[in-house]
C-alpha positions as CSV (number, residue, x, y, z in Angstrom):
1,X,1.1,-33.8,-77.1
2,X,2.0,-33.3,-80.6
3,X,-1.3,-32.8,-83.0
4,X,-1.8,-35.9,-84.8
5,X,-3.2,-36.3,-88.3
6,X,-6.4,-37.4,-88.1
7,X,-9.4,-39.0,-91.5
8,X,-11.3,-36.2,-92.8
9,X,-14.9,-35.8,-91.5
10,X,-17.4,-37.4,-93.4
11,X,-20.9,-37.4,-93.7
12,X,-22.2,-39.5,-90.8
13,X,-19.3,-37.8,-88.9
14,X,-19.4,-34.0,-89.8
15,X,-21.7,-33.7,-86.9
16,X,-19.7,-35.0,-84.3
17,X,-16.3,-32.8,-85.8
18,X,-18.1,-30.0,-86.2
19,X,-19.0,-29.7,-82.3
20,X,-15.3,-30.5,-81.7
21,X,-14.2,-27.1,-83.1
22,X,-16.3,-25.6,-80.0
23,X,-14.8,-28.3,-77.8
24,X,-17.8,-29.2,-77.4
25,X,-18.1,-33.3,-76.8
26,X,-21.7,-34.8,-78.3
27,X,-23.6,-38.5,-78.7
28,X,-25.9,-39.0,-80.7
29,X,-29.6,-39.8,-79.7
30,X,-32.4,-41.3,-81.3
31,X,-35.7,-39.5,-81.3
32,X,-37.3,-42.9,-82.0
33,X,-36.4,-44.9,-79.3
34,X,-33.9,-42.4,-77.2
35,X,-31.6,-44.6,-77.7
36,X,-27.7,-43.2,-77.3
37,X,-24.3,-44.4,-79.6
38,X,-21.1,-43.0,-79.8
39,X,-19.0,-43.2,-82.1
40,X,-21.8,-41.8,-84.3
41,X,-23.2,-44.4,-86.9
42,X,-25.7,-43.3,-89.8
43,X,-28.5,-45.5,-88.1
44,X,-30.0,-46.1,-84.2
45,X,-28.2,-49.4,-83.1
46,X,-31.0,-49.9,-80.9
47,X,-33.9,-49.2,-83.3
48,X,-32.7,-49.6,-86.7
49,X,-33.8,-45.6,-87.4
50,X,-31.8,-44.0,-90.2
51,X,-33.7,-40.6,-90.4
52,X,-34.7,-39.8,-86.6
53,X,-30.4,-39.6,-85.0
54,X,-29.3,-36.9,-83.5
55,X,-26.2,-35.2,-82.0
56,X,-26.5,-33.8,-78.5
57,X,-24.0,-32.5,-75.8
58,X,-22.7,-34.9,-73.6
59,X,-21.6,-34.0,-69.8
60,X,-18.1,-34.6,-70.7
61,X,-17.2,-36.7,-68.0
62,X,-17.3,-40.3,-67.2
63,X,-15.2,-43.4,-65.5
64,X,-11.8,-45.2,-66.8
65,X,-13.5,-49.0,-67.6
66,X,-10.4,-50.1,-69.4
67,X,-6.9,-48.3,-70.1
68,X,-3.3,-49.5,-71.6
69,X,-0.3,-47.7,-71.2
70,X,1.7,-47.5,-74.4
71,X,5.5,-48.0,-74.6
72,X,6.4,-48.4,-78.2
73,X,4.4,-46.4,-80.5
74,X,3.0,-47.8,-83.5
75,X,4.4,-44.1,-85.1
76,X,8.1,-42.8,-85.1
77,X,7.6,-39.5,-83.9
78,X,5.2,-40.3,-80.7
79,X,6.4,-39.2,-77.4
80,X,6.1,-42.4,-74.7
81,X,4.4,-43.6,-72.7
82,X,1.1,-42.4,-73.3
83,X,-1.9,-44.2,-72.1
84,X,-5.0,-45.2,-74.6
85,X,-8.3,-45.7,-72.6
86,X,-12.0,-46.7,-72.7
87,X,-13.7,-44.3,-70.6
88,X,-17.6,-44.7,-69.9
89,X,-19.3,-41.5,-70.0
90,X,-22.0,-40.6,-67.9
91,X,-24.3,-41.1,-70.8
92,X,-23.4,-44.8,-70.9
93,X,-21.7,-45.3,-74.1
94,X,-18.0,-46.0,-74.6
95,X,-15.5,-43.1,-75.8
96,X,-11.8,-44.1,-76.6
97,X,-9.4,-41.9,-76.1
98,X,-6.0,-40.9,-74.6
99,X,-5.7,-40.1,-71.0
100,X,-3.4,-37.4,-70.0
101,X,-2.0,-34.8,-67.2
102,X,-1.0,-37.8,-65.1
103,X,1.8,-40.6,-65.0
104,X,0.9,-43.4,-66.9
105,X,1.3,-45.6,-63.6
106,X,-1.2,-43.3,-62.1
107,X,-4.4,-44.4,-63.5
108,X,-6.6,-46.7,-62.0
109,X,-9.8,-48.1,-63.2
110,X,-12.8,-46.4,-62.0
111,X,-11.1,-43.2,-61.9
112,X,-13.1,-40.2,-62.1
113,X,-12.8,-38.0,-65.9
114,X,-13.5,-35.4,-67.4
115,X,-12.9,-34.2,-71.0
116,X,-10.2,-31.8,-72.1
117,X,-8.8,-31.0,-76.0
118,X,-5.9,-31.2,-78.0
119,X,-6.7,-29.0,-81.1
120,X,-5.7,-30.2,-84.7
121,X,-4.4,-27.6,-87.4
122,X,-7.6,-27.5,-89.4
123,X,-9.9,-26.3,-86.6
124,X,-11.2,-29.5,-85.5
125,X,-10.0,-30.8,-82.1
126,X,-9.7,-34.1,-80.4
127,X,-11.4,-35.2,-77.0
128,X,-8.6,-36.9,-74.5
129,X,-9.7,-37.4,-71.0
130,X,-8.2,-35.9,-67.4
131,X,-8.4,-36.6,-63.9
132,X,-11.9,-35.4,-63.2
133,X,-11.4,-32.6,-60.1
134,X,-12.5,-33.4,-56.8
């Protein structure tokens, strides 16, 4: 998969990016309440909290709820099909992401997953999912 170009980090998001460069995948948490969001948001969305969020390591593997496979990208220079997913981590919030390292008529919801990265060419890196191993 080519490297796509991807929005500058910014300040509720520096967090997240920064972990990426260690391929590292995080959540963030609330001290407050414990509550846990992804993508990360600059307050709790289950306590309001703007000053108490947090980014922890997540497991890095979770479940296929929901997944398309793409035929016609919305970009010239795409390579087909690829498949765009929501995956459920084990933490119980929702990443979305690409699956890859299987045919796109493989997948099946409720697979098993388990994070893998493509890296982009300023150091950060992008979380995509793979067939968890058995």
């Amino acid at each position: 998969m080519k490297a796509p170009s991807v929005a500058p980090a910014d300040v509720v998001t520096v967090g997240w990016w920064d972990a990426t460069r260690e391929h590292r995948l995080t959540v963030q948490r609330c001290a407050e309440c414990s509550g846990v969001q992804h993508p990360p948001r600059s307050l709790c969305i289950h306590c309001g909290r703007t000053d108490t969020l947090r980014f922890d390591t997540a497991a890095g593997t979770g479940v296929v709820d929901s997944f398309t496979v793409v035929y016609r990208s919305p970009v010239p220079d795409a390579d087909v099909p690829y498949v765009i997913a929501r995956v459920r981590l084990d933490e119980g919030v929702i990443c979305l992401t690409r699956l890859e390292n299987a045919e796109p008529d493989a997948w099946c919801i409720g697979d098993r997953v388990a994070v893998d990265w493509v890296d982009l060419d300023d150091g950060r890196a992008l979380p995509v999912f793979v067939p968890a191993p058995r």
